[in-house]
C-alpha positions as CSV (number, residue, x, y, z in Angstrom):
1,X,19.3,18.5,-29.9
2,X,18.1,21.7,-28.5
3,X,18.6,23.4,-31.7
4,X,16.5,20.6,-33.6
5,X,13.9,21.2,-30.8
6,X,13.6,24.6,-31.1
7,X,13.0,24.5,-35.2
8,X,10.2,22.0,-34.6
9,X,8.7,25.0,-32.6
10,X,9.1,27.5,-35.1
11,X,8.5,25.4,-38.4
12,X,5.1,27.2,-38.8
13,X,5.8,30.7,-38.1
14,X,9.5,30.2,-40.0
15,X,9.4,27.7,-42.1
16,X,12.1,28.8,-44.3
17,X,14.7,30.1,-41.8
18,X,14.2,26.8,-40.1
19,X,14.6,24.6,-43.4
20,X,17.9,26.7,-43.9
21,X,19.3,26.1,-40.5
22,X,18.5,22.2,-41.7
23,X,20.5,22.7,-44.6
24,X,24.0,23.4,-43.0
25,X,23.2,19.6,-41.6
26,X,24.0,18.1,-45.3
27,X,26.9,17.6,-47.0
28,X,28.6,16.1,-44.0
29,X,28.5,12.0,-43.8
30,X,30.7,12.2,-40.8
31,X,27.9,13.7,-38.9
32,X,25.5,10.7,-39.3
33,X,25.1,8.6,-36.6
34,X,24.5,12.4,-34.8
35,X,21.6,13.0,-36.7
36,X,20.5,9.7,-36.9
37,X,19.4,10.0,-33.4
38,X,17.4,13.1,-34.0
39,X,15.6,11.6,-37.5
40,X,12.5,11.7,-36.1
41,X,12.8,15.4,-35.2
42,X,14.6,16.8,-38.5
43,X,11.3,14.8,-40.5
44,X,8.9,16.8,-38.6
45,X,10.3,20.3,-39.1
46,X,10.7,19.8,-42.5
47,X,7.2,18.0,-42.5
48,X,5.7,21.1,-40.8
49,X,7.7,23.7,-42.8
50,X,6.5,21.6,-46.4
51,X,2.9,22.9,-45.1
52,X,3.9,26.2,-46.1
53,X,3.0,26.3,-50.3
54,X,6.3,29.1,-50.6
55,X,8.1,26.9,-48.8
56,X,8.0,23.6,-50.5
57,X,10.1,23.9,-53.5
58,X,13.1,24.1,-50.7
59,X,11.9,21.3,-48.2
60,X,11.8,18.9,-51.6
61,X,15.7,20.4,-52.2
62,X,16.6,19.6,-48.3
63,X,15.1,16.0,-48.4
64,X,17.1,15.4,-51.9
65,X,20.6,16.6,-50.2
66,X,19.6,14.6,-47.0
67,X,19.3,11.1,-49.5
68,X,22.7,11.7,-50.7
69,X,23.8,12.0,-47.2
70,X,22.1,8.5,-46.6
71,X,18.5,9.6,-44.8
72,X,15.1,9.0,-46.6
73,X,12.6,11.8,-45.4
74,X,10.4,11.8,-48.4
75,X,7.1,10.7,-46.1
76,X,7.8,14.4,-44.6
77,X,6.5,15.6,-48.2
78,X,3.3,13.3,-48.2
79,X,5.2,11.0,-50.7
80,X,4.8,13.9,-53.0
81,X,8.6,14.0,-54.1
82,X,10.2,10.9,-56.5
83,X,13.6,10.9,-55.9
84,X,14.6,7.4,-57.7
85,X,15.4,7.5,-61.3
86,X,11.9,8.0,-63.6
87,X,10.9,4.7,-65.5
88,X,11.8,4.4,-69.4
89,X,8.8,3.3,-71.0
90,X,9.9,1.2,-74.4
């Protein structure tokens, strides 16, 4: 939690060391009630870091490998990312 609070501090100045530290978060489902609590603090640091145009490309990549771990932090991007399946038009 103190970690996570930290990040929120430095998003601006750090934006991709502090999406990075995110990053060794995913990958682990075990781990999910734990972040669970903090979901409110992980969406702002990546929200804040997004702000960053050189850093946006990897805040999309961290909210894609937090869905497959179960968490939806696409409103962090401004609803700018599509991660469901595109439409087939007939």
């Amino acid at each position: 939690m103190h970690v996570l609070r930290r990040l929120r501090t430095l998003a601006t100045r750090h934006p991709h060391a502090c999406l990075r530290v995110l990053g060794h978060l995913t990958g682990n489902c075990g781990r999910y009630w734990g972040l669970a609590r903090h979901d409110a603090i992980i969406r702002d640091v990546i929200g804040t870091a997004a702000t960053e145009d050189s850093a946006t490309a990897e805040a999309r990549r961290l909210v894609s490998a937090f869905a497959v771990d179960g968490f939806d932090f696409r409103d962090a991007l401004n609803g700018d990312i599509r991660l469901e399946s595109p439409l087939h038009e007939d």
